[in-house]
Predicted model as a PDB file, atoms N, CA, C, CB and O in Angstrom, pLDDT in the B-factor column:
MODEL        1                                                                  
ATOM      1  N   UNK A   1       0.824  -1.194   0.000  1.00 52.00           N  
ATOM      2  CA  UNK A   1       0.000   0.000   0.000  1.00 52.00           C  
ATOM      3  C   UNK A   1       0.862   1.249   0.000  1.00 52.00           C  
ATOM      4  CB  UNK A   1      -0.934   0.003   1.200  1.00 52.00           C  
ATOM      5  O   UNK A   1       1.864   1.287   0.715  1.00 52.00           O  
ATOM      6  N   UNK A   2       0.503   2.317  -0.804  1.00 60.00           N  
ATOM      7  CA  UNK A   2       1.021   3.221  -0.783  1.00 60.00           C  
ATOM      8  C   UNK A   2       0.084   4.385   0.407  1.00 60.00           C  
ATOM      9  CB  UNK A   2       1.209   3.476  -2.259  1.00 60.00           C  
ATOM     10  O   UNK A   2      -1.109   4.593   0.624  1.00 60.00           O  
ATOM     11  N   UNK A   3       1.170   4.842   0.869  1.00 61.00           N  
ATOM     12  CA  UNK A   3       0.458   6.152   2.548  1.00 61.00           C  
ATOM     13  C   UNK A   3       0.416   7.259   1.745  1.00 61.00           C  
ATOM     14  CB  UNK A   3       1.771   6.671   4.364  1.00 61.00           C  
ATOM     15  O   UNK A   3      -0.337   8.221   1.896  1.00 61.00           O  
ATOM     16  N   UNK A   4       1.127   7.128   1.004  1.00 70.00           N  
ATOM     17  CA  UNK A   4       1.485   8.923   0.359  1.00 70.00           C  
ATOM     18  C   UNK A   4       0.719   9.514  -0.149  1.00 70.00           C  
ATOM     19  CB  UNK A   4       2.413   9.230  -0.657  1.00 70.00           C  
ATOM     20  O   UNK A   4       0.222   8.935  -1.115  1.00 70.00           O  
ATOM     21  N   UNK A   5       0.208  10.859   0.140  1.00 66.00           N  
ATOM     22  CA  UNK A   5      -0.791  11.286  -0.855  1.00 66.00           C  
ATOM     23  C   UNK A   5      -0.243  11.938  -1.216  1.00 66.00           C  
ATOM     24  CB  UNK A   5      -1.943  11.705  -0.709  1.00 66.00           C  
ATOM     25  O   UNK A   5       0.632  12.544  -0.597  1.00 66.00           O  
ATOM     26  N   UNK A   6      -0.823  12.216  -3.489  1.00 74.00           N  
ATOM     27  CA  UNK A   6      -0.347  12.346  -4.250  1.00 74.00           C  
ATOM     28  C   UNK A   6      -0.640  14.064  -3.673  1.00 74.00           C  
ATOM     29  CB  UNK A   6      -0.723  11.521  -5.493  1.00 74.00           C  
ATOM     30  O   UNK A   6      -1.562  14.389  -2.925  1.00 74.00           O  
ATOM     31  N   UNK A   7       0.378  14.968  -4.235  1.00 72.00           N  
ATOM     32  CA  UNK A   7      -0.082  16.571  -3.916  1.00 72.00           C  
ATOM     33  C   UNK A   7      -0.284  16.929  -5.399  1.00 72.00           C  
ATOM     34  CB  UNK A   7       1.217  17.722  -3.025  1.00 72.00           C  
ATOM     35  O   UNK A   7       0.057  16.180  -6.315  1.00 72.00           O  
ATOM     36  N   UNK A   8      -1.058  18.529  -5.620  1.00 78.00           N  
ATOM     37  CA  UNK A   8      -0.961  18.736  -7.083  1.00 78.00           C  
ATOM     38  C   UNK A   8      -0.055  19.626  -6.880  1.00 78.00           C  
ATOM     39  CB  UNK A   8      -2.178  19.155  -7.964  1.00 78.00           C  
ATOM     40  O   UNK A   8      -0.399  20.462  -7.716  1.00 78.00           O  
ATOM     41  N   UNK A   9       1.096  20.162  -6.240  1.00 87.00           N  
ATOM     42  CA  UNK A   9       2.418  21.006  -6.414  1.00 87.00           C  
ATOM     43  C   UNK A   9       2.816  21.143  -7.628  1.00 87.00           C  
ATOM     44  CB  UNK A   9       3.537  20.516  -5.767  1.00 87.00           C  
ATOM     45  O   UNK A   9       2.566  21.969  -8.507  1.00 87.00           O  
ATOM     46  N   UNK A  10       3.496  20.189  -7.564  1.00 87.00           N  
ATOM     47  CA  UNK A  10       4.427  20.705  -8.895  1.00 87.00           C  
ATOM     48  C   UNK A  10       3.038  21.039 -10.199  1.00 87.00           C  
ATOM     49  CB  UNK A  10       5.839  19.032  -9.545  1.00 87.00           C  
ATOM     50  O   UNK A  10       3.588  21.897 -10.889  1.00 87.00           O  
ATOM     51  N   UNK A  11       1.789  20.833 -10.756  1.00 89.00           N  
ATOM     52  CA  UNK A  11       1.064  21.539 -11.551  1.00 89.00           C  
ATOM     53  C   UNK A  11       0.723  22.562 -11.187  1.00 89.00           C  
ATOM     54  CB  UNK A  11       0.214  21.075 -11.907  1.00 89.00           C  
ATOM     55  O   UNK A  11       0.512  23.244 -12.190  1.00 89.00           O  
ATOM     56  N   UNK A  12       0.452  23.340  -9.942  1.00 90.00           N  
ATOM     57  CA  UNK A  12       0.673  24.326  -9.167  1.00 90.00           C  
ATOM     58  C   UNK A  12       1.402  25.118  -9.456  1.00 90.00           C  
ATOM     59  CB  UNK A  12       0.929  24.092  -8.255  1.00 90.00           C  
ATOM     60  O   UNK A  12       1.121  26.207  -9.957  1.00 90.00           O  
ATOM     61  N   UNK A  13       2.712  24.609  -9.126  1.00 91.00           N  
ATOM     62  CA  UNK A  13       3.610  25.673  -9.466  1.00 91.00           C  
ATOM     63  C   UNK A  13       4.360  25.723 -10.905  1.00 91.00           C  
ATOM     64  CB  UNK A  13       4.596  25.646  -8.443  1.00 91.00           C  
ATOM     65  O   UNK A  13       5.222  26.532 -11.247  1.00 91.00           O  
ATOM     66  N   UNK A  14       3.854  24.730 -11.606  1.00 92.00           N  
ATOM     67  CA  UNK A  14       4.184  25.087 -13.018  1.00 92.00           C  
ATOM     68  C   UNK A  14       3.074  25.656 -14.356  1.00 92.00           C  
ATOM     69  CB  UNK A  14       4.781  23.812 -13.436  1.00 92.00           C  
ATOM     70  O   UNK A  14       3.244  25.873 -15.556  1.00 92.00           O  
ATOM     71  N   UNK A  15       1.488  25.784 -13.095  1.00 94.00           N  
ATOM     72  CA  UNK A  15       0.570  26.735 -13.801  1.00 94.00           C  
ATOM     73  C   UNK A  15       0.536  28.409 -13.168  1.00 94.00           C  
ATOM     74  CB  UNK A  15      -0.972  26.017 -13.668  1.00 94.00           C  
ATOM     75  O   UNK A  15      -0.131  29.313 -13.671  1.00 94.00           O  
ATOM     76  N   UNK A  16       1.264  28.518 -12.177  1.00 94.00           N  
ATOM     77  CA  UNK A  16       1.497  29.713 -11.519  1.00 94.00           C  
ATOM     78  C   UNK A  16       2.930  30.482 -12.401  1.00 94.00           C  
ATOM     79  CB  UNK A  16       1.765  29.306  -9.775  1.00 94.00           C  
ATOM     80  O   UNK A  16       3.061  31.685 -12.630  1.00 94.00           O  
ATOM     81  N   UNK A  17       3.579  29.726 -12.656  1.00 95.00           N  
ATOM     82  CA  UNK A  17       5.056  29.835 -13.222  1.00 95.00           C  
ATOM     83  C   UNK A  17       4.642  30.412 -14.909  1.00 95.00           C  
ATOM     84  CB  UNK A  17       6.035  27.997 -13.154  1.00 95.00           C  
ATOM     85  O   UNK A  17       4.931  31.534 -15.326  1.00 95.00           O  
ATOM     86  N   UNK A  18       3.896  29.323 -15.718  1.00 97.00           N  
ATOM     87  CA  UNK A  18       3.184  29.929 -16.866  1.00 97.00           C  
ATOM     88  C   UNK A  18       2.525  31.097 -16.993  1.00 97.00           C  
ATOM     89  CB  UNK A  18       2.400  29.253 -17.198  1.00 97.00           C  
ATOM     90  O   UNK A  18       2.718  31.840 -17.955  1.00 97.00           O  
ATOM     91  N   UNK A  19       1.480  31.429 -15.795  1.00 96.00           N  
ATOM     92  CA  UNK A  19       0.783  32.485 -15.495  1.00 96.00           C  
ATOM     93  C   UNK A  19       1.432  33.726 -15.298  1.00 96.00           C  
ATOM     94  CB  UNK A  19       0.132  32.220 -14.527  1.00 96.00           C  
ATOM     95  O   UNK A  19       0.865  34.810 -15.433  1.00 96.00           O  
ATOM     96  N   UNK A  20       2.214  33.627 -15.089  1.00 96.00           N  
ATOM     97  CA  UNK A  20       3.187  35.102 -14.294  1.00 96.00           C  
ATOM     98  C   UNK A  20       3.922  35.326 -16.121  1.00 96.00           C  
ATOM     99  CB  UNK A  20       5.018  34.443 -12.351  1.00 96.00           C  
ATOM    100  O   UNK A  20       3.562  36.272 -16.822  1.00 96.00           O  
ATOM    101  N   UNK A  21       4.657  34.568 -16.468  1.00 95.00           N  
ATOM    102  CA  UNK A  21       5.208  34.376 -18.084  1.00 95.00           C  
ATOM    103  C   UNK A  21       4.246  35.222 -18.492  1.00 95.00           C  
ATOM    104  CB  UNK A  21       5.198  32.772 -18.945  1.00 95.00           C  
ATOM    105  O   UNK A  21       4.540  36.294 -19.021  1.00 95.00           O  
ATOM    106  N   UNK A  22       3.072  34.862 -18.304  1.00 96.00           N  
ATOM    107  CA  UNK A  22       2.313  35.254 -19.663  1.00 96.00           C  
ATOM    108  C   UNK A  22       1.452  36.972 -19.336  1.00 96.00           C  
ATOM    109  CB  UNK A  22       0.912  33.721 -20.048  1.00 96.00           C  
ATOM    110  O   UNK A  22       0.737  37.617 -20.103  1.00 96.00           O  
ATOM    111  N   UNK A  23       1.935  37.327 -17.765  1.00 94.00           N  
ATOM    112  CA  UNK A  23       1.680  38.407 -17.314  1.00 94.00           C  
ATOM    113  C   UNK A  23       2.366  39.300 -17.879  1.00 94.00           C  
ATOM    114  CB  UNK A  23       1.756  38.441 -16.188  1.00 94.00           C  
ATOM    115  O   UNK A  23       1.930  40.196 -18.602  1.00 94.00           O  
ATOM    116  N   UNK A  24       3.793  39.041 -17.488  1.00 92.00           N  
ATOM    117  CA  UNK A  24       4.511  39.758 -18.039  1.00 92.00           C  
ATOM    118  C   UNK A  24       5.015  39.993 -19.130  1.00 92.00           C  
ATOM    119  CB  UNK A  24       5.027  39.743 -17.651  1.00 92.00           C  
ATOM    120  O   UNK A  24       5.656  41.038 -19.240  1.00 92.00           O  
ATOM    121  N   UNK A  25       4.910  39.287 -20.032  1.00 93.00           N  
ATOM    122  CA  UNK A  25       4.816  39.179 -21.264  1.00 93.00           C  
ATOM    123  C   UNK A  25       3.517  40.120 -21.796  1.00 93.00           C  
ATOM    124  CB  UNK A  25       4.756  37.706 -21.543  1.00 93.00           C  
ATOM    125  O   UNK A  25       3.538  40.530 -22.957  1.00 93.00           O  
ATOM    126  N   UNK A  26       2.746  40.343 -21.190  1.00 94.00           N  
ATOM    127  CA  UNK A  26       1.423  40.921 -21.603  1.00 94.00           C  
ATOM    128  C   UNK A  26       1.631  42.043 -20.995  1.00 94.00           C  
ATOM    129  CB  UNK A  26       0.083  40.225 -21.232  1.00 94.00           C  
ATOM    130  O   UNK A  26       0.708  42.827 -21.213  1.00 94.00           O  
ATOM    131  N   UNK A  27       2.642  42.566 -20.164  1.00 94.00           N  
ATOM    132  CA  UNK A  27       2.304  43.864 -19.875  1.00 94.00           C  
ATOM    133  C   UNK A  27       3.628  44.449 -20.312  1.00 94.00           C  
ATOM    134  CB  UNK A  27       1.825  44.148 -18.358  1.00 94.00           C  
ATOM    135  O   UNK A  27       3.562  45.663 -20.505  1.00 94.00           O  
ATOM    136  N   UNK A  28       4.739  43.937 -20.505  1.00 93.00           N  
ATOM    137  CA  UNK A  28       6.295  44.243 -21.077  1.00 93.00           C  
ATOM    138  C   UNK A  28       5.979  44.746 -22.471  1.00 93.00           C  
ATOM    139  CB  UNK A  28       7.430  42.776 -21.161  1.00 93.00           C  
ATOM    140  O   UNK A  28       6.647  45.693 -22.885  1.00 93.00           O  
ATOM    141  N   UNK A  29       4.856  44.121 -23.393  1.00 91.00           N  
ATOM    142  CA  UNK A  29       5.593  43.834 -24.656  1.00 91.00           C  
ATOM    143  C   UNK A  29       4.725  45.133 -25.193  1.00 91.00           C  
ATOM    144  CB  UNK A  29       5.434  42.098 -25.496  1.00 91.00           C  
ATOM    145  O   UNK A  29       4.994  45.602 -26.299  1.00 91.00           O  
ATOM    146  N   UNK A  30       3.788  45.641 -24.465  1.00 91.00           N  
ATOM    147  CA  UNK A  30       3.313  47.015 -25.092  1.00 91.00           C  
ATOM    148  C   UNK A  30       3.872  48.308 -24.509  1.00 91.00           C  
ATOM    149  CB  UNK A  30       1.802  47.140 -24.958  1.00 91.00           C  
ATOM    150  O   UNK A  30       3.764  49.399 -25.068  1.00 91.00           O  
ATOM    151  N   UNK A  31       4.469  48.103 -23.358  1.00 92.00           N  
ATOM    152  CA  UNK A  31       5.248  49.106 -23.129  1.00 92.00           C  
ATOM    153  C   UNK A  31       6.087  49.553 -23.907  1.00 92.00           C  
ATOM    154  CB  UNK A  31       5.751  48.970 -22.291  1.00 92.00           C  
ATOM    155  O   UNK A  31       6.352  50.668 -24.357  1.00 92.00           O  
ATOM    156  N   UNK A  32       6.516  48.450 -24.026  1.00 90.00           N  
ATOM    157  CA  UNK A  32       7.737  48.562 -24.997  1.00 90.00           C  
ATOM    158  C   UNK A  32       8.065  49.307 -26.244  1.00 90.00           C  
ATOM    159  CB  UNK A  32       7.914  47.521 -25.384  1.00 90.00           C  
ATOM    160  O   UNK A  32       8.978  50.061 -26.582  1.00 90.00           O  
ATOM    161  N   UNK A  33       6.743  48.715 -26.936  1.00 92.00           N  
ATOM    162  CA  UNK A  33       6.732  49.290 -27.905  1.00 92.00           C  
ATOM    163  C   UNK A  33       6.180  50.803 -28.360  1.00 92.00           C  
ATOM    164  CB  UNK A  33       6.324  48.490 -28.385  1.00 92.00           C  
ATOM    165  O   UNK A  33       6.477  51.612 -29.239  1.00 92.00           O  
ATOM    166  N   UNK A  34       5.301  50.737 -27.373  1.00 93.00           N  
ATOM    167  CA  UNK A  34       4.700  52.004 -27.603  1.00 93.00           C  
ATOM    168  C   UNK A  34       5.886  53.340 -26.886  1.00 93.00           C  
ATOM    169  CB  UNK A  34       3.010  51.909 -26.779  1.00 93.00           C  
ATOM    170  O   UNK A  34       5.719  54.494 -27.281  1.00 93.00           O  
ATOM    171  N   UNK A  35       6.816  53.093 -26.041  1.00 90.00           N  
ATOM    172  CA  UNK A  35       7.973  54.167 -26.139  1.00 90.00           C  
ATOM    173  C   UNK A  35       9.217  53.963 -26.791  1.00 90.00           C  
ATOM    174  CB  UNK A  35       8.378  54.519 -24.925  1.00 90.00           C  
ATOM    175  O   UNK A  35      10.217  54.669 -26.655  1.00 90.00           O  
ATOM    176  N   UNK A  36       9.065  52.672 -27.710  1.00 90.00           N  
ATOM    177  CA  UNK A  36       9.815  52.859 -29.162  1.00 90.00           C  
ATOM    178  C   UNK A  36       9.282  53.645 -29.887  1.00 90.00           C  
ATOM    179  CB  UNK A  36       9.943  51.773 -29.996  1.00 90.00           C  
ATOM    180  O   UNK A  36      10.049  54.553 -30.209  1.00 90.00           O  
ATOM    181  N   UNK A  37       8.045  53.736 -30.409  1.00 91.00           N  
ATOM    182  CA  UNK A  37       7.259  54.437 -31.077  1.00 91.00           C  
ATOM    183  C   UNK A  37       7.182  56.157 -30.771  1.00 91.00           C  
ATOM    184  CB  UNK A  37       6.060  53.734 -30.866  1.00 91.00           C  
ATOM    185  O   UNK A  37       7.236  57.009 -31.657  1.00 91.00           O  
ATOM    186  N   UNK A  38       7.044  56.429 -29.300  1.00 92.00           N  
ATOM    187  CA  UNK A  38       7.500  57.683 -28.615  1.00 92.00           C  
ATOM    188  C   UNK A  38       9.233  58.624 -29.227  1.00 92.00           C  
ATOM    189  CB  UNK A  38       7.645  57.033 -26.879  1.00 92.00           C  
ATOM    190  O   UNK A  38       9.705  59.613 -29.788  1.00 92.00           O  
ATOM    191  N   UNK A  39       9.499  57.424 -28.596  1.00 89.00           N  
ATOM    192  CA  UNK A  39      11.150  57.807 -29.039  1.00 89.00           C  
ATOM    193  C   UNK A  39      11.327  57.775 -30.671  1.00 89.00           C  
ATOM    194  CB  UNK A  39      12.365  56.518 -28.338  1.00 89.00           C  
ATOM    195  O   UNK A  39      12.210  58.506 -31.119  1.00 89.00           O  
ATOM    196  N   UNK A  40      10.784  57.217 -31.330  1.00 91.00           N  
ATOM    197  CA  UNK A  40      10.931  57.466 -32.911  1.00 91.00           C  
ATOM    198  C   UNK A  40      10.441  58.868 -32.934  1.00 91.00           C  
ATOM    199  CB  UNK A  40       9.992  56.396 -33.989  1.00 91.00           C  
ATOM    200  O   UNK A  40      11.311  59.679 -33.251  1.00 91.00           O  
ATOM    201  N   UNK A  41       9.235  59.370 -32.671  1.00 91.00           N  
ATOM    202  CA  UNK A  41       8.683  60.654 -32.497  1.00 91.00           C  
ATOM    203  C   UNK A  41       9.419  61.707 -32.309  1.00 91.00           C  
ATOM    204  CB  UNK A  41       7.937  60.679 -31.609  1.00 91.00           C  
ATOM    205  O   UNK A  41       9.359  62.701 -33.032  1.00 91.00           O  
ATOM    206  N   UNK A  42      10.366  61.549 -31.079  1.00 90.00           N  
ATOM    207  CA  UNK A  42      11.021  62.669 -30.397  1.00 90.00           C  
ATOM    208  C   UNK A  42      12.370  62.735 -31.085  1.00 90.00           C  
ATOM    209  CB  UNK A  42      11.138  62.472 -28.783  1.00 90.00           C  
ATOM    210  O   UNK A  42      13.015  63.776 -30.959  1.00 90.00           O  
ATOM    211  N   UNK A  43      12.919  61.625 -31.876  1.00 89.00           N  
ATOM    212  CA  UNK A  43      14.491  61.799 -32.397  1.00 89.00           C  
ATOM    213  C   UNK A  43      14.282  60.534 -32.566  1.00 89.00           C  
ATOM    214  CB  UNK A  43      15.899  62.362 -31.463  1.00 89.00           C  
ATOM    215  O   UNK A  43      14.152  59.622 -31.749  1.00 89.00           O  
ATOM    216  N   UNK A  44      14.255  60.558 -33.880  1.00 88.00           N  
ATOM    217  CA  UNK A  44      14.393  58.991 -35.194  1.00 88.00           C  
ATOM    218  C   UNK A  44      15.932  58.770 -35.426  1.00 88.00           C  
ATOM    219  CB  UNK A  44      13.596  59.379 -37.201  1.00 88.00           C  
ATOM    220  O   UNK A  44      16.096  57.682 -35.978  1.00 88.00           O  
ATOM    221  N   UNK A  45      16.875  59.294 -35.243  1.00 91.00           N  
ATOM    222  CA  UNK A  45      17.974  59.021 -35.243  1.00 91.00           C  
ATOM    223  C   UNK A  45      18.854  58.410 -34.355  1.00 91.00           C  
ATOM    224  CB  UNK A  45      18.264  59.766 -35.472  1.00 91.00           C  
ATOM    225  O   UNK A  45      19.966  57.972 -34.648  1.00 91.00           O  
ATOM    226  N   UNK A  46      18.320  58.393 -33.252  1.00 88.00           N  
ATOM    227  CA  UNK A  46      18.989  58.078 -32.221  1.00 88.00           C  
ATOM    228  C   UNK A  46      17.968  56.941 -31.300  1.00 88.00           C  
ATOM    229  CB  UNK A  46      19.407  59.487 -31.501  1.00 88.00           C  
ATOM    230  O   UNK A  46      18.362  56.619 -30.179  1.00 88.00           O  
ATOM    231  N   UNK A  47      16.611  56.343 -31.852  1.00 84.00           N  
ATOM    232  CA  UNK A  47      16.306  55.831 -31.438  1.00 84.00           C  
ATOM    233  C   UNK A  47      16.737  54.267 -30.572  1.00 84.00           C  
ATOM    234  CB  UNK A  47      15.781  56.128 -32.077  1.00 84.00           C  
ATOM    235  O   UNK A  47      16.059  54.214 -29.545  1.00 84.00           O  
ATOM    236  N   UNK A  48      17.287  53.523 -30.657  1.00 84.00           N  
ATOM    237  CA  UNK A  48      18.001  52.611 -30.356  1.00 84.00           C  
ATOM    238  C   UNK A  48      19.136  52.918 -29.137  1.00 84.00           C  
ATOM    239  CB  UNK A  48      18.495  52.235 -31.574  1.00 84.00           C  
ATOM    240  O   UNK A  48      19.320  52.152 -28.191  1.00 84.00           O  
ATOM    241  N   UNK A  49      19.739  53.979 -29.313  1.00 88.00           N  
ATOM    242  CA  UNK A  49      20.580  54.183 -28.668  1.00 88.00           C  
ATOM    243  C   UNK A  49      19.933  55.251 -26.651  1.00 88.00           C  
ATOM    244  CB  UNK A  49      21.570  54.954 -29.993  1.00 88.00           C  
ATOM    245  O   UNK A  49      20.381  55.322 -25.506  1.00 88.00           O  
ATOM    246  N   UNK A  50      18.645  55.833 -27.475  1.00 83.00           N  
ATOM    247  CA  UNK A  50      17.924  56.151 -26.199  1.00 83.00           C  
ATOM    248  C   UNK A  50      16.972  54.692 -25.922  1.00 83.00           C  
ATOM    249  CB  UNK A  50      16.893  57.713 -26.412  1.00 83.00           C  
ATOM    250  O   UNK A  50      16.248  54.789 -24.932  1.00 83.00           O  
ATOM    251  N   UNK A  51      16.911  53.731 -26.464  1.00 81.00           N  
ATOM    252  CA  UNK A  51      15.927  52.849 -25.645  1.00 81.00           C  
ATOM    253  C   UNK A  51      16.634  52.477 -24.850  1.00 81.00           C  
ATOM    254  CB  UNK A  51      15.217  51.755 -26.186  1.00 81.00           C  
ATOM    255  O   UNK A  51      16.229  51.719 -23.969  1.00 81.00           O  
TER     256      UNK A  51                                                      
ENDMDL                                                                          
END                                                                             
């Protein structure tokens, strides 16, 4: 007989782990761009070098 009970941890923490990924990913990737887009605005020449 097995005593052990099975835990759901590790899907836990590898649907919490996905979740946060996909947070930040969702809140990084428009920042981003939209003060690339800023900075093209303000000086297109030097954009890259002010991001």
């Amino acid at each position: 007989m097995n005593s052990r009970a099975i835990t759901p941890f590790p899907r836990l923490i590898a649907g919490i782990s996905i979740a946060n990924f996909g947070y930040i990913v969702g809140a990084i990737v428009p920042i981003a761009l939209l003060l690339t887009m800023k900075l093209a605005m303000l000086d297109p020449e030097n954009v890259t070098k002010n991001f």
